[in-house]
PLY file of the C-alpha trace (Angstrom):
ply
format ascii 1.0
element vertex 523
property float x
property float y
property float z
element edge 522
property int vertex1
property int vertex2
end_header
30.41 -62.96 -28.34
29.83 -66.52 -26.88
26.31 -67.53 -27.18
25.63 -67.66 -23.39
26.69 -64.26 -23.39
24.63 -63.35 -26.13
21.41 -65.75 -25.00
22.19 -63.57 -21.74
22.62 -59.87 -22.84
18.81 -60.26 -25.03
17.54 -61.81 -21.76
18.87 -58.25 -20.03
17.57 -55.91 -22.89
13.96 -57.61 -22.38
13.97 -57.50 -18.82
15.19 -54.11 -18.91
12.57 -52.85 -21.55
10.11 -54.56 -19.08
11.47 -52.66 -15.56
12.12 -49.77 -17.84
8.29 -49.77 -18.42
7.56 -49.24 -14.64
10.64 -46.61 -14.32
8.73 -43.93 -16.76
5.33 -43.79 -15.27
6.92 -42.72 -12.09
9.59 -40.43 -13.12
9.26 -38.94 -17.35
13.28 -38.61 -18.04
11.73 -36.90 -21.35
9.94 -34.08 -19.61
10.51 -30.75 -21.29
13.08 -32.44 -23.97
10.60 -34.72 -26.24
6.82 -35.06 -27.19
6.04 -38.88 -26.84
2.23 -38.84 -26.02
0.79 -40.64 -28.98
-3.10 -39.33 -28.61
-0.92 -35.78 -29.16
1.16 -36.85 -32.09
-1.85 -38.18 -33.72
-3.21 -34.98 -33.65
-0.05 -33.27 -34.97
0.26 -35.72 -37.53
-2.94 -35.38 -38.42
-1.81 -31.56 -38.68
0.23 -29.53 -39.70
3.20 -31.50 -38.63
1.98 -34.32 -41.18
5.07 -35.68 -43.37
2.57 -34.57 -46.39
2.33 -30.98 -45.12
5.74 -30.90 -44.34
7.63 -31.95 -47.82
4.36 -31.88 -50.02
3.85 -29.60 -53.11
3.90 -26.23 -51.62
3.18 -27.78 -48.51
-0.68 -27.92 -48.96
-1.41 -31.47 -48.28
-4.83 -32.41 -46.44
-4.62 -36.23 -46.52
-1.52 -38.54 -45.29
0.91 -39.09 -47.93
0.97 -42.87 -48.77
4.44 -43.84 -49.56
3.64 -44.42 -53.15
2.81 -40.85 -53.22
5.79 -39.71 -51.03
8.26 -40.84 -53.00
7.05 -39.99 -56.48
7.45 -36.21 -55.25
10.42 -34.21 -56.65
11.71 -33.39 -53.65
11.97 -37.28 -52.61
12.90 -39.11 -55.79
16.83 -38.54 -55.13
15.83 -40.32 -52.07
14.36 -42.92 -53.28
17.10 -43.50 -56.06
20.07 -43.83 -53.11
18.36 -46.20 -51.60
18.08 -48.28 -54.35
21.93 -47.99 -55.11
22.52 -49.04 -51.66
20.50 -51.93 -51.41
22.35 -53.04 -54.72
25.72 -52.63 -53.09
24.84 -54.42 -50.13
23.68 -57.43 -51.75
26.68 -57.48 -54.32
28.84 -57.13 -51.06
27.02 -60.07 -49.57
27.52 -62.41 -52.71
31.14 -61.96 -52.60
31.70 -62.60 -48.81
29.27 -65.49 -48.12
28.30 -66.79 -51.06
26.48 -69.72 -49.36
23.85 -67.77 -47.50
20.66 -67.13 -50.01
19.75 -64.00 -49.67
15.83 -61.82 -50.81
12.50 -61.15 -49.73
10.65 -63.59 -47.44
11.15 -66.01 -45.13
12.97 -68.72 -47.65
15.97 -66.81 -48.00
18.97 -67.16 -45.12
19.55 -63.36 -44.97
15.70 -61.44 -45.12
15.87 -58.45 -47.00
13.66 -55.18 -46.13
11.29 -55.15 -48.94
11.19 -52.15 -51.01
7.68 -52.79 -52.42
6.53 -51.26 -49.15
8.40 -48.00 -50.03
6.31 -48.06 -53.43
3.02 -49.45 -51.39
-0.59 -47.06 -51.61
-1.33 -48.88 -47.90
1.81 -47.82 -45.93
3.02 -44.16 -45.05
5.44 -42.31 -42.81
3.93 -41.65 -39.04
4.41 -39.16 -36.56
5.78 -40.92 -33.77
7.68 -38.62 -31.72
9.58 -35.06 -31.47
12.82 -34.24 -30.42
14.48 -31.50 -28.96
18.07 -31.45 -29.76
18.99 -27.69 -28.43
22.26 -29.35 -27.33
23.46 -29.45 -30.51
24.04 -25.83 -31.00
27.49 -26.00 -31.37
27.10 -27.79 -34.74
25.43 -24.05 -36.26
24.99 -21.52 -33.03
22.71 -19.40 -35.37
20.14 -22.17 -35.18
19.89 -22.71 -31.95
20.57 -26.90 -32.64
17.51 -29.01 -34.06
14.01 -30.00 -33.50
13.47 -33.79 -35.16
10.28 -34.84 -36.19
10.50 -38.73 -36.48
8.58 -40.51 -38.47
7.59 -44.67 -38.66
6.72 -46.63 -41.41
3.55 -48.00 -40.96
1.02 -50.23 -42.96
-2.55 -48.39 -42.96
-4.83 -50.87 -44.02
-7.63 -50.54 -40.75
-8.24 -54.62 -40.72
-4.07 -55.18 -40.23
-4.37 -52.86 -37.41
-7.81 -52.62 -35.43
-7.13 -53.70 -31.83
-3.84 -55.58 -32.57
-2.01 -55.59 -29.54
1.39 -56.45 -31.35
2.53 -53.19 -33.21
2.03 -53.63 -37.31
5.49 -51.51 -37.72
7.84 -51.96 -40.39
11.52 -51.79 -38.89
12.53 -48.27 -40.80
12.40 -44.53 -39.56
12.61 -41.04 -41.18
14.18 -38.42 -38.79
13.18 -35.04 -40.21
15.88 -32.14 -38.87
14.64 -28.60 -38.51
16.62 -25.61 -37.26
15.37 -24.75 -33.83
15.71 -21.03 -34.98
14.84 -20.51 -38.74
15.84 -17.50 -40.45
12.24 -15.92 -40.07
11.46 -16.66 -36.78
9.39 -14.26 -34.66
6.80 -14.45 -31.52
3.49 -12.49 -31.49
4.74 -8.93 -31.13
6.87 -9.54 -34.61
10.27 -9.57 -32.12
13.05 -12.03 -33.49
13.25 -15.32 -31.35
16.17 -16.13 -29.16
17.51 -19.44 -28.05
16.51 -18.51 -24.35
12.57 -18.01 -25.35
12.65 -21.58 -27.33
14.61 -23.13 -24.45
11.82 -21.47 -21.68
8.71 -22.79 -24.19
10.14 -26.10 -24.48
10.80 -26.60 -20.36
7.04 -25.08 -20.27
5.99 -28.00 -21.93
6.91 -30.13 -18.45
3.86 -28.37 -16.66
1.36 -28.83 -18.92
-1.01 -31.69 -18.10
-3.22 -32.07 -21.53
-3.15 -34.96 -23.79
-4.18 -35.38 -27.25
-5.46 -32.52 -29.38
-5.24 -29.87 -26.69
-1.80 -30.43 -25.87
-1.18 -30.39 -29.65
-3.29 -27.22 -29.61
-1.02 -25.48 -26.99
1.89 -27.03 -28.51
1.44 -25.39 -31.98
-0.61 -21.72 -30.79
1.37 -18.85 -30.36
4.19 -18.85 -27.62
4.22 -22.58 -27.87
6.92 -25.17 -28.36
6.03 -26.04 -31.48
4.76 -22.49 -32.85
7.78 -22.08 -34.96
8.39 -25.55 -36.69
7.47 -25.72 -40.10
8.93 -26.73 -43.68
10.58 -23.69 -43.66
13.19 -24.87 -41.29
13.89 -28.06 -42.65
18.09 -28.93 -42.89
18.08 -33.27 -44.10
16.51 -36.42 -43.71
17.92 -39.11 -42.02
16.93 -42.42 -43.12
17.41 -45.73 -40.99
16.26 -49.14 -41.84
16.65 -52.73 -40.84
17.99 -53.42 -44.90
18.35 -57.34 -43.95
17.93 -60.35 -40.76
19.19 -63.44 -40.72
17.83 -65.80 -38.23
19.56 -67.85 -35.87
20.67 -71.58 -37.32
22.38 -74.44 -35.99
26.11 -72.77 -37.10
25.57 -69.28 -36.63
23.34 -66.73 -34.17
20.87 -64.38 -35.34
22.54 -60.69 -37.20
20.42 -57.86 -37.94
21.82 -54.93 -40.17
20.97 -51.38 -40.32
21.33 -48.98 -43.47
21.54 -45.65 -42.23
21.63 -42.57 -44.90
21.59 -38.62 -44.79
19.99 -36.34 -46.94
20.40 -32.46 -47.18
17.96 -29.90 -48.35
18.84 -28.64 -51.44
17.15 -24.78 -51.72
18.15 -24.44 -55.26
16.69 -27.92 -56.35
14.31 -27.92 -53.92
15.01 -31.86 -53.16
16.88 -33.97 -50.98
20.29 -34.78 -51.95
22.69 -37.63 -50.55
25.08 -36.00 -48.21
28.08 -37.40 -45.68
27.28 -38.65 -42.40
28.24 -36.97 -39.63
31.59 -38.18 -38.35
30.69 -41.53 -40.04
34.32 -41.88 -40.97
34.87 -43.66 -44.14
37.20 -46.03 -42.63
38.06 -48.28 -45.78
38.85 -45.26 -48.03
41.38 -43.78 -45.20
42.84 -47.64 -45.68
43.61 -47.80 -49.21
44.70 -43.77 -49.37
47.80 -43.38 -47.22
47.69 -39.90 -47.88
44.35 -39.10 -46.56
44.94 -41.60 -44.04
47.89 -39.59 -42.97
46.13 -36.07 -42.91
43.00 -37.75 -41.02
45.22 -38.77 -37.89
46.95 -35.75 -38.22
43.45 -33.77 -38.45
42.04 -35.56 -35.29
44.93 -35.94 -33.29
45.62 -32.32 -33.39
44.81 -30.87 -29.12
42.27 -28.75 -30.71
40.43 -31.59 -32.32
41.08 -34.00 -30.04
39.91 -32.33 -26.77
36.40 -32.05 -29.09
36.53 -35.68 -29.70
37.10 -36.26 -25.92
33.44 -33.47 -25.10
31.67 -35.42 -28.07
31.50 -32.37 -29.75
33.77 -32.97 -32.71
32.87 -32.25 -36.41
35.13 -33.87 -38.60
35.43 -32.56 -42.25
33.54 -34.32 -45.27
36.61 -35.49 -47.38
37.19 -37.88 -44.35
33.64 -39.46 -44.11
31.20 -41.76 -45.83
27.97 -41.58 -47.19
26.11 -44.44 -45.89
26.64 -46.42 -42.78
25.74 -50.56 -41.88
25.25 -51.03 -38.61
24.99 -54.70 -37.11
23.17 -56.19 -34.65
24.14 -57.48 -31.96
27.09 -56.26 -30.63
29.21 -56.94 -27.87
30.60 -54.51 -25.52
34.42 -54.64 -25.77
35.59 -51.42 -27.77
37.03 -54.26 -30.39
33.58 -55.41 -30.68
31.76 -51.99 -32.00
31.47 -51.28 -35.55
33.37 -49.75 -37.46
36.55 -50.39 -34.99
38.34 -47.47 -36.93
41.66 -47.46 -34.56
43.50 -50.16 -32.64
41.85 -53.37 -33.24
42.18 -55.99 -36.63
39.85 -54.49 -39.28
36.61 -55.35 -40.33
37.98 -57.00 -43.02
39.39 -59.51 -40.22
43.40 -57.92 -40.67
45.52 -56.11 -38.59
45.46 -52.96 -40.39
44.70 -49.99 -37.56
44.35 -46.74 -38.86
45.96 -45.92 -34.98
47.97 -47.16 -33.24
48.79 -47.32 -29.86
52.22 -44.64 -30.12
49.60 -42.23 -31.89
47.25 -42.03 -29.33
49.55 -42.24 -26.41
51.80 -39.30 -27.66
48.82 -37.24 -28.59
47.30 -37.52 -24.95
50.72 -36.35 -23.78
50.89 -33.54 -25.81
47.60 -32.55 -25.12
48.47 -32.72 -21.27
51.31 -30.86 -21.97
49.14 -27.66 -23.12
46.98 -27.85 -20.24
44.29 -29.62 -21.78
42.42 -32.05 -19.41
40.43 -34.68 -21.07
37.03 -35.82 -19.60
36.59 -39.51 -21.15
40.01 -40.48 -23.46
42.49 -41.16 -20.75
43.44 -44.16 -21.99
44.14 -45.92 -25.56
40.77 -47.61 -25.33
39.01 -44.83 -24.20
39.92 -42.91 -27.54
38.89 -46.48 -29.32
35.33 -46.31 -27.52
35.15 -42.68 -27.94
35.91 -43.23 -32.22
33.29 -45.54 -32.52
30.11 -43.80 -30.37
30.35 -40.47 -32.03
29.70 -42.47 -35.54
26.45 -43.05 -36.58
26.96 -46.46 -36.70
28.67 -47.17 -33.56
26.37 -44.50 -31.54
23.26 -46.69 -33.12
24.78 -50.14 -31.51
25.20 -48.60 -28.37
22.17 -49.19 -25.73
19.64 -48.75 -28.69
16.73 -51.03 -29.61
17.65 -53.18 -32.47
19.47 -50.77 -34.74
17.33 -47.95 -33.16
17.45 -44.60 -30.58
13.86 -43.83 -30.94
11.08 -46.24 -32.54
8.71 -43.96 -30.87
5.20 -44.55 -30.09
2.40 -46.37 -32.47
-0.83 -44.56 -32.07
-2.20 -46.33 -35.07
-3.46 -49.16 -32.99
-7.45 -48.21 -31.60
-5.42 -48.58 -28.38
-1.98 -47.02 -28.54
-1.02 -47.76 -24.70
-1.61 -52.00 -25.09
1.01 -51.07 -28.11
3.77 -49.31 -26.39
6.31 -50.21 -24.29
8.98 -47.93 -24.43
9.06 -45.19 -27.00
13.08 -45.10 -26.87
16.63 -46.82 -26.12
18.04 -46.57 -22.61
20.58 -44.21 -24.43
17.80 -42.11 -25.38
16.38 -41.62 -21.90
20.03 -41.75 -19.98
21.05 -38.78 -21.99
18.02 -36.53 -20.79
19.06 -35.13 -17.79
22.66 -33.58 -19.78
19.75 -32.35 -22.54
17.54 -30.63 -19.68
20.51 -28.77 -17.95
21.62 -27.64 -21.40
17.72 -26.27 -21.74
18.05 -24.75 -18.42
21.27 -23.09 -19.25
19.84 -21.50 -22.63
16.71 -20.38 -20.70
18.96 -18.81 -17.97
21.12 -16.90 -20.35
24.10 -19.00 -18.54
27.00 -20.39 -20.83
26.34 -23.68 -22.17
28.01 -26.76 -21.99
27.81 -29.03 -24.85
29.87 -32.10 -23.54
28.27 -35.50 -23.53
29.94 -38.87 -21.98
30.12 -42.06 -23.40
27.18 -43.72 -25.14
27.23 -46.69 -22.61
27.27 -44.42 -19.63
25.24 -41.04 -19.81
26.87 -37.53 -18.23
25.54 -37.00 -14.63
26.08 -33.47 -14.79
26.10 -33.44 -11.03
22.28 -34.79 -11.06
21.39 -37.70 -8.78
18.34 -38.59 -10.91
19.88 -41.71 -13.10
21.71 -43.35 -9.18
20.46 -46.59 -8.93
18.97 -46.87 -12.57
20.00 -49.19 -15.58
21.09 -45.66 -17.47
24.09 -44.95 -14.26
25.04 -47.78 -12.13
22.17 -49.84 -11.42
20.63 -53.45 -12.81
21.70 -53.60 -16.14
23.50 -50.44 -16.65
26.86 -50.90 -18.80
30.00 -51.59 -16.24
33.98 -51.95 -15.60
35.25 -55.06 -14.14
37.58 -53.61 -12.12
41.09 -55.30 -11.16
42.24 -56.00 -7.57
44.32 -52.78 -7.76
42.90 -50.05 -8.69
46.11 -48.91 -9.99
46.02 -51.03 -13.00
42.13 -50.20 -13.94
41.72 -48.21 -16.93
41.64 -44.48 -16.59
38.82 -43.98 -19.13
36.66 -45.77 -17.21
37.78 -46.83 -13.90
34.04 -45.47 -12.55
31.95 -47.27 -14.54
30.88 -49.68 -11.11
27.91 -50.76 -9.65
25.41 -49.44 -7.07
25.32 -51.56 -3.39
24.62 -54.63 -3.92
25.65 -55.45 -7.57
28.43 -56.70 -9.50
30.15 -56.03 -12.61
29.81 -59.42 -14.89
31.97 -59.12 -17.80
30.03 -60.15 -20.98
32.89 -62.20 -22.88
36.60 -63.15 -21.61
38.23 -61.13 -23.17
36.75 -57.60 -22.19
36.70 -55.81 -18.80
33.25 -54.18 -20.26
29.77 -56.05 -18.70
26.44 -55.15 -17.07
25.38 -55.03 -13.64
24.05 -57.54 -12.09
22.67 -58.77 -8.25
25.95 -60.07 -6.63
26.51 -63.78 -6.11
25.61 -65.25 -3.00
0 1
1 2
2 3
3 4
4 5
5 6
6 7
7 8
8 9
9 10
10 11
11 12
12 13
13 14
14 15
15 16
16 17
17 18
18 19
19 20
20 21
21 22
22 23
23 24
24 25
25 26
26 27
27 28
28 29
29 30
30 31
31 32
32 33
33 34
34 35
35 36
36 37
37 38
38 39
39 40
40 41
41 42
42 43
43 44
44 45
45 46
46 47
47 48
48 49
49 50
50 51
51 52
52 53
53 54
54 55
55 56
56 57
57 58
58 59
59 60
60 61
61 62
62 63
63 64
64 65
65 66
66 67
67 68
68 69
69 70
70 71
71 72
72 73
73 74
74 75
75 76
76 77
77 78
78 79
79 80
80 81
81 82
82 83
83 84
84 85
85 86
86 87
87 88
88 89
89 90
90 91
91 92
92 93
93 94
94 95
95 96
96 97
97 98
98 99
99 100
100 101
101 102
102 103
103 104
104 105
105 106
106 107
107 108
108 109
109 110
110 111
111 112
112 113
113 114
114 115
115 116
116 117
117 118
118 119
119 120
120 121
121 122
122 123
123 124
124 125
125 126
126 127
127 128
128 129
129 130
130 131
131 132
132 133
133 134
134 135
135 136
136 137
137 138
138 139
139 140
140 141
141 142
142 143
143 144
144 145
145 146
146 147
147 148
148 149
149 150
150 151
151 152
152 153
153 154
154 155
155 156
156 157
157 158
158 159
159 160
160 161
161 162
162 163
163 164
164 165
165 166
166 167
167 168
168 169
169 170
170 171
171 172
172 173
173 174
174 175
175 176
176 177
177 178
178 179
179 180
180 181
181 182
182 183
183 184
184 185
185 186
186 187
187 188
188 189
189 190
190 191
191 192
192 193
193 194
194 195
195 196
196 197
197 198
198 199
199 200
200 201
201 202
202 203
203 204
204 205
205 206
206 207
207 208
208 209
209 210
210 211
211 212
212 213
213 214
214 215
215 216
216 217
217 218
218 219
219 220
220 221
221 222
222 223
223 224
224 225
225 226
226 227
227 228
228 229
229 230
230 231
231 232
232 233
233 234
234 235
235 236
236 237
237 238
238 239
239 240
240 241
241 242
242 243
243 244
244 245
245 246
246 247
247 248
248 249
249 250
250 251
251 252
252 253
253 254
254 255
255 256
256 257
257 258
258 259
259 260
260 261
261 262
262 263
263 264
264 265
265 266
266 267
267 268
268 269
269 270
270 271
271 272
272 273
273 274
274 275
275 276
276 277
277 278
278 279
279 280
280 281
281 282
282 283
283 284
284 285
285 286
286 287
287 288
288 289
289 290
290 291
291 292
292 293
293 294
294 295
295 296
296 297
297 298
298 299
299 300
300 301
301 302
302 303
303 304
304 305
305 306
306 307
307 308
308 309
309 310
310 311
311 312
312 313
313 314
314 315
315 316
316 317
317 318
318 319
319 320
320 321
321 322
322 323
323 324
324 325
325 326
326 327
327 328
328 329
329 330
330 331
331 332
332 333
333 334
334 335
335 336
336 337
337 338
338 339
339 340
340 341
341 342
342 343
343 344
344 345
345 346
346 347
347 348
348 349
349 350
350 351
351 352
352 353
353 354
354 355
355 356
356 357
357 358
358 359
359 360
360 361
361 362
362 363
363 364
364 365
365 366
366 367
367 368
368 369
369 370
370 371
371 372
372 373
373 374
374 375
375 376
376 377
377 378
378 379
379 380
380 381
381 382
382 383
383 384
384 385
385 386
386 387
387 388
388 389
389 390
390 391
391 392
392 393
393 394
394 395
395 396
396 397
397 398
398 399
399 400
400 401
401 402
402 403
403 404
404 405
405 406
406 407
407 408
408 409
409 410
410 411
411 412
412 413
413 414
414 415
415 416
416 417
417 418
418 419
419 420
420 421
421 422
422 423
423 424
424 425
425 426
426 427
427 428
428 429
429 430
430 431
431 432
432 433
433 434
434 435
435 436
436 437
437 438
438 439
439 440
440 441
441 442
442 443
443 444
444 445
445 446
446 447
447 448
448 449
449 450
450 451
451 452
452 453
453 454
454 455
455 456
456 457
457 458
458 459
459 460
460 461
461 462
462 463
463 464
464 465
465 466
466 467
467 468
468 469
469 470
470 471
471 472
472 473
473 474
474 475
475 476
476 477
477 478
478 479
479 480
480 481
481 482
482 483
483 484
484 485
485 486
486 487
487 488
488 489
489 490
490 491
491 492
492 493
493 494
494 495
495 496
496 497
497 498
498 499
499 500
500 501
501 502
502 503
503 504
504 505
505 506
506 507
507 508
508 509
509 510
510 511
511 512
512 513
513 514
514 515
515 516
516 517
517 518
518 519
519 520
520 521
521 522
């Protein structure tokens, strides 16, 4: 990206953060999908929703787990271990690629690495700062009824770094708990099994109530409320993400953040967490240097079947294909050539032509597709597929709209005044995809048929709401854009209406892409 355009597109994401703040007091996209209010997580936390409680020898912890603490459990060690090996890899990788950029803890070093002492630290621990309801992914196990994510920040506790600092004392890595929505043993009051339409109602409840602190967290947890039915019982992985190096911004190169982002399953048997795949984090190098799993991969996806679930962003592609750790950069551009990994039709990231698609594959499969009477919702077009790859990744999903290398950083309550500390407790991605999470809430309550499609990343599903018109999240100041061309003819299909509201323009954010942000038109 040239640097005006990048100078320009961090001058967007703080302005938007800032008119973002204003957007949420008058109208909570989060209502009924997510607990944000930190007075109430810092009661949970303080709870029984406490990381210590949760993974802690049979789950009896009073006190907050220090980290020291957390990972010197059983269950957490594996964790721990991976973590290690990945920050290994990562700095062999860097060695052999750019040998001339230093690279270790502190400030002296061209390339900053996260520093693990912090993970081995008696004065930092894992924080409750925010809950998730992710009922719309059901599809991935029915049974379940999707997830409910407890997220977790790593935060230093010492009371004189914190006190009434106005700046939050963070450190850039989160721990995304995953818990069926539905466990196995799951019953209300009267001992009756719970459905998906019961969780769903509780959960929309939640948008009435008007407490704060410990007695929302009361009513949260009590019988018949949201919350009643979470507990370490229903715990499925850990996801870990962290910011595992930054380089700051010199005279011959700007500023790069990366993210490590891992995934660890519950093991019953062991009773630990062990490194598992990624979901659809497709392990692109492997499918380069195997020609036969490369092969069976694009024959796998490209099947009608799979593909029309690739096209709903509902697609669950097997294991042998995918990759057990994921390094997102920051920041990215917008062009589909531009997100990482580019797994189809662009040069590799290894800077050579050598797609894993190409442009005959994709064409001929949407034809075939058509042919069968299947009718695809957001790959009509070669670099709709592209875009579509990349955002249902972990990696590419995570560069899209986020904050830094993250969906949620949720909320700091550690401060003595959590509001001076918070501006925004998630990514515009977060909050444009609540309205398509609320209707899917609504549907389970309803005992209607649910529909788990999701659009793009950049541009959230309107299921027929008018709520997002006008915002950054649809087509207002800053949301994510088409330049079209002066015939509509020649626009592409996959995203021919991405424009703006009245009054704005699309301003393409590098030459060579059609993609941009809206912006007030030129006089």
């Amino acid at each position: 990206m040239h640097r005006f355009s990048r100078s320009l597109l961090l001058f967007v994401v703080l302005l938007g953060q800032a008119a973002f703040a204003q957007t949420a007091d008058k109208a909570p996209l989060a209502r009924g999908t997510a607990i944000t209010d930190p007075f109430t997580l810092r009661a949970l936390d303080a709870g029984s929703l406490g990381l210590g409680r949760m993974v802690g020898p049979s789950n009896s912890a009073t006190a907050p787990l220090a980290s020291s603490e957390l990972f010197a459990l059983p269950a957490l060690q594996p964790v721990r271990k991976a973590l290690d090996a990945e920050f290994e890899r990562y700095i062999a990788r860097h060695k052999a690629t750019l040998p001339n950029e230093s690279i270790g803890v502190g400030p002296s070093f061209a390339f900053q690495l996260f520093d693990r002492a912090a993970l081995d630290s008696p004065d930092t621990r894992f924080v409750l700062s925010g809950i998730v309801n992710r009922m719309d992914r059901a599809y991935v196990d029915p049974a379940s009824c999707g997830e409910i994510r407890l997220i977790y920040r790593l935060t230093p506790t010492k009371a004189a770094e914190i006190g009434e600092a106005s700046v939050s004392p963070r450190l850039p890595m989160t721990l995304n708990m995953v818990l069926k929505a539905k466990g196995d043993r799951d019953h209300d009051a009267k001992g009756t099994p719970l459905t998906c339409a019961e969780i769903a109602r509780r959960w929309l409840a939640t948008e009435d109530l008007k407490l704060t602190g410990s007695e929302l967290a009361d009513r949260l947890t009590q019988d018949g409320g949201a919350l009643a039915s979470v507990g370490p019982d229903d715990i499925v992985r850990i996801e870990t993400n962290l910011q595992i190096a930054h380089a700051p911004k010199t005279e011959s190169r700007d500023f790069r953040t990366d993210y490590l982002m891992k995934v660890f399953d519950y093991d019953a048997a062991s009773k630990s967490f062990e490194e598992a795949p990624l979901e659809d984090q497709i392990d692109r190098q492997r499918l380069l240097a195997d020609h036969d799993l490369q092969r069976e991969f694009k024959a796998w996806l490209l099947d009608p079947a799979h593909l029309s679930e690739l096209d709903r962003g509902t697609v669950l592609i097997p294991e042998k294909f995918l990759s057990r750790s994921a390094i997102a950069p920051t920041p990215t551009g917008f062009a589909a050539s531009n997100l990482q990994p580019a797994f189809g039709l662009v040069a590799g990231e290894d800077g050579t032509d050598n797609p894993v698609f190409s442009e005959d594959d994709v064409v001929g499969a949407l034809k075939t597709a058509a042919a069968r009477g299947i009718a695809m919702q957001n790959i009509r077009s070669t670099a709709g597929f592209e875009r579509r790859l990349n955002d249902v990744t972990c990696a590419g999903c995570h560069q899209t709209r986020g904050i830094g290398g993250f969906h949620f950083p949720g909320v700091d309550w550690m401060a003595a005044k959590p509001s001076n500390t918070v501006v925004v407790p998630a990514s515009p991605h977060f909050f444009g995809d609540q309205v398509r999470r609320r209707d899917i809430l609504a549907s389970f309550a309803a005992g209607k048929p649910v529909d788990f499609s999701r659009g793009f990343a950049s541009r959230p599903q309107s299921r027929g709401s008018t709520e997002l018109a006008g915002t950054e999240y649809d087509n207002g100041w800053g949301a994510h854009c088409y330049v079209q061309h002066a015939k509509a003819a020649e626009d592409d299909a996959s995203f021919r209406n991405w424009s703006c509201a009245e009054g704005l323009a699309c301003q393409a954010m590098s030459p060579a892409s059609r993609m941009g942000m809206c912006f007030v038109k030129n006089r």
